[in-house]
C-alpha positions in Angstrom: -135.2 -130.7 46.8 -134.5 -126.8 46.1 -132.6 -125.6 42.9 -128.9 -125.2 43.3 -126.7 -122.3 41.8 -125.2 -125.3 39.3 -126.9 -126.0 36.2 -128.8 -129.9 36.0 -129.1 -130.8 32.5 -131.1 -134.1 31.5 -131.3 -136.1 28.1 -134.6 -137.5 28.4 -135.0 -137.5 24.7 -132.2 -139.3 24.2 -129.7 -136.9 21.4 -126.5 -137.7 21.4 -125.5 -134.0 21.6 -126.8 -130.9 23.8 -125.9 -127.4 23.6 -125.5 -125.6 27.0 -124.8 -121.6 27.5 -122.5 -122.4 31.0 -119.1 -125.1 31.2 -119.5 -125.7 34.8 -122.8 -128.3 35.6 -124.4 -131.2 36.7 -125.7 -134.1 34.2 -128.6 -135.9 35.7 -128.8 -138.4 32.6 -132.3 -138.2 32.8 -135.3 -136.9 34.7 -135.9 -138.9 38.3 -136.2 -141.6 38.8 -134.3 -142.4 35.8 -131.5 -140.2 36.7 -128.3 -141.6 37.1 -125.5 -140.3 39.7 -125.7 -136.5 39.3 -122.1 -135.8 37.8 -120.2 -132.6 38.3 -118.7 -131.7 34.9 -116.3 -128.7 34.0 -115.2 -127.9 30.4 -112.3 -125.9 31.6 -111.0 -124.1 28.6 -112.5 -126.7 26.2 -115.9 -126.2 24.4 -117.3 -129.8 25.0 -117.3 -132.5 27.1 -118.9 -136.0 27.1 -120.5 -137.6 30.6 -119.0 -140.6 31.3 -122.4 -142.3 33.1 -124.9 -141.6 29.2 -122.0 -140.7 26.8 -124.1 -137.3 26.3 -121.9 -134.7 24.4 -122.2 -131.3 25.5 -121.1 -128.7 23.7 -120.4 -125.1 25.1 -122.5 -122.3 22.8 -121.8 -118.8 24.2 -124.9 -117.5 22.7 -127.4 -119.4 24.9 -128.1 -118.1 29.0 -127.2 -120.7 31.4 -130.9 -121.5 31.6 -131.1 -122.9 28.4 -130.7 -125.4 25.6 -130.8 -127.1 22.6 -132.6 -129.0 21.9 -135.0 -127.3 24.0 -136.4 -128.6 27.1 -133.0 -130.2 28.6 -132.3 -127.7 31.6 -133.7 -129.7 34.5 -135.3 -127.6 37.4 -136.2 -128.6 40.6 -139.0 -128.5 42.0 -140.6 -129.2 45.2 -142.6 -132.6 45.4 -146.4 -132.2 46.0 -147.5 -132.5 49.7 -143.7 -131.1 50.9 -143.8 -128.1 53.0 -143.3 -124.9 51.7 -139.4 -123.8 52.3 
Protein backbone atom coordinates (compact mmCIF):
# COMPACT_ATOMS: atom_id res chain seq x y z
CA UNK A 1 0.00 0.00 0.00
CA UNK A 2 1.71 3.43 -1.02
CA UNK A 3 0.52 6.82 0.50
CA UNK A 4 -2.06 8.66 -1.38
CA UNK A 5 -2.25 12.56 -2.08
CA UNK A 6 -5.57 12.39 0.53
CA UNK A 7 -5.07 12.66 4.07
CA UNK A 8 -5.92 9.09 6.35
CA UNK A 9 -6.71 9.99 9.74
CA UNK A 10 -7.22 7.20 12.47
CA UNK A 11 -8.75 7.43 16.09
CA UNK A 12 -6.90 4.73 17.73
CA UNK A 13 -7.12 6.44 20.94
CA UNK A 14 -10.47 6.67 20.96
CA UNK A 15 -11.31 11.02 21.47
CA UNK A 16 -14.37 11.95 20.49
CA UNK A 17 -12.84 15.01 18.68
CA UNK A 18 -9.64 15.49 16.25
CA UNK A 19 -8.36 18.50 14.87
CA UNK A 20 -7.12 18.31 11.13
CA UNK A 21 -5.22 21.22 9.16
CA UNK A 22 -7.07 19.94 5.50
CA UNK A 23 -11.27 19.52 4.89
CA UNK A 24 -10.93 17.06 2.23
CA UNK A 25 -9.75 13.16 3.69
CA UNK A 26 -10.11 9.83 4.38
CA UNK A 27 -11.17 8.33 8.03
CA UNK A 28 -9.82 4.93 8.50
CA UNK A 29 -11.48 4.66 12.08
CA UNK A 30 -8.61 3.06 13.22
CA UNK A 31 -5.20 1.63 12.43
CA UNK A 32 -5.49 -1.94 10.29
CA UNK A 33 -6.79 -4.25 10.88
CA UNK A 34 -9.23 -2.46 12.99
CA UNK A 35 -9.97 -0.05 10.27
CA UNK A 36 -13.26 0.26 9.20
CA UNK A 37 -14.33 1.17 5.38
CA UNK A 38 -11.98 4.06 4.55
CA UNK A 39 -14.55 7.04 4.14
CA UNK A 40 -14.01 9.95 1.81
CA UNK A 41 -15.16 13.06 3.79
CA UNK A 42 -15.33 16.79 2.62
CA UNK A 43 -16.21 19.70 4.96
CA UNK A 44 -17.09 21.95 2.05
CA UNK A 45 -17.41 25.29 3.52
CA UNK A 46 -18.11 23.94 7.03
CA UNK A 47 -15.41 23.66 9.75
CA UNK A 48 -16.40 20.11 10.99
CA UNK A 49 -17.75 17.08 10.12
CA UNK A 50 -18.59 13.77 11.97
CA UNK A 51 -17.83 10.10 10.24
CA UNK A 52 -20.75 8.31 10.02
CA UNK A 53 -18.81 4.60 10.43
CA UNK A 54 -16.98 5.90 14.49
CA UNK A 55 -19.02 9.08 15.10
CA UNK A 56 -15.35 10.81 15.21
CA UNK A 57 -15.82 14.71 15.01
CA UNK A 58 -13.32 16.48 13.04
CA UNK A 59 -12.89 19.80 13.31
CA UNK A 60 -11.04 22.03 10.59
CA UNK A 61 -8.00 24.14 12.43
CA UNK A 62 -6.27 26.36 9.83
CA UNK A 63 -3.30 26.60 11.86
CA UNK A 64 -2.17 22.96 11.62
CA UNK A 65 -0.28 21.39 8.01
CA UNK A 66 -2.25 18.75 6.43
CA UNK A 67 0.18 16.31 8.06
CA UNK A 68 -0.89 16.92 11.35
CA UNK A 69 -3.06 16.72 14.41
CA UNK A 70 -4.42 16.96 17.58
CA UNK A 71 -4.22 15.09 19.48
CA UNK A 72 -1.07 14.16 18.14
CA UNK A 73 -0.33 10.95 16.50
CA UNK A 74 -3.76 10.61 14.46
CA UNK A 75 -2.43 11.23 10.67
CA UNK A 76 -2.13 7.65 9.49
CA UNK A 77 0.75 6.97 6.90
CA UNK A 78 1.29 4.22 4.95
CA UNK A 79 3.69 2.19 4.81
CA UNK A 80 4.99 -0.65 2.99
CA UNK A 81 4.44 -4.16 4.81
CA UNK A 82 7.83 -6.00 5.63
CA UNK A 83 8.98 -8.56 3.00
CA UNK A 84 6.98 -6.38 0.04
CA UNK A 85 9.16 -5.36 -2.70
CA UNK A 86 10.55 -2.21 -2.94
CA UNK A 87 8.14 0.14 -5.38
Amino acid sequence: MSQTLVPHFVNDIGVDRIKIGVKEFQCMGAAPPQDHPHVYLDMGDDKQIICPYCSTLYEYDDVLKETDSRPEGCVYVATTPPGAPAA
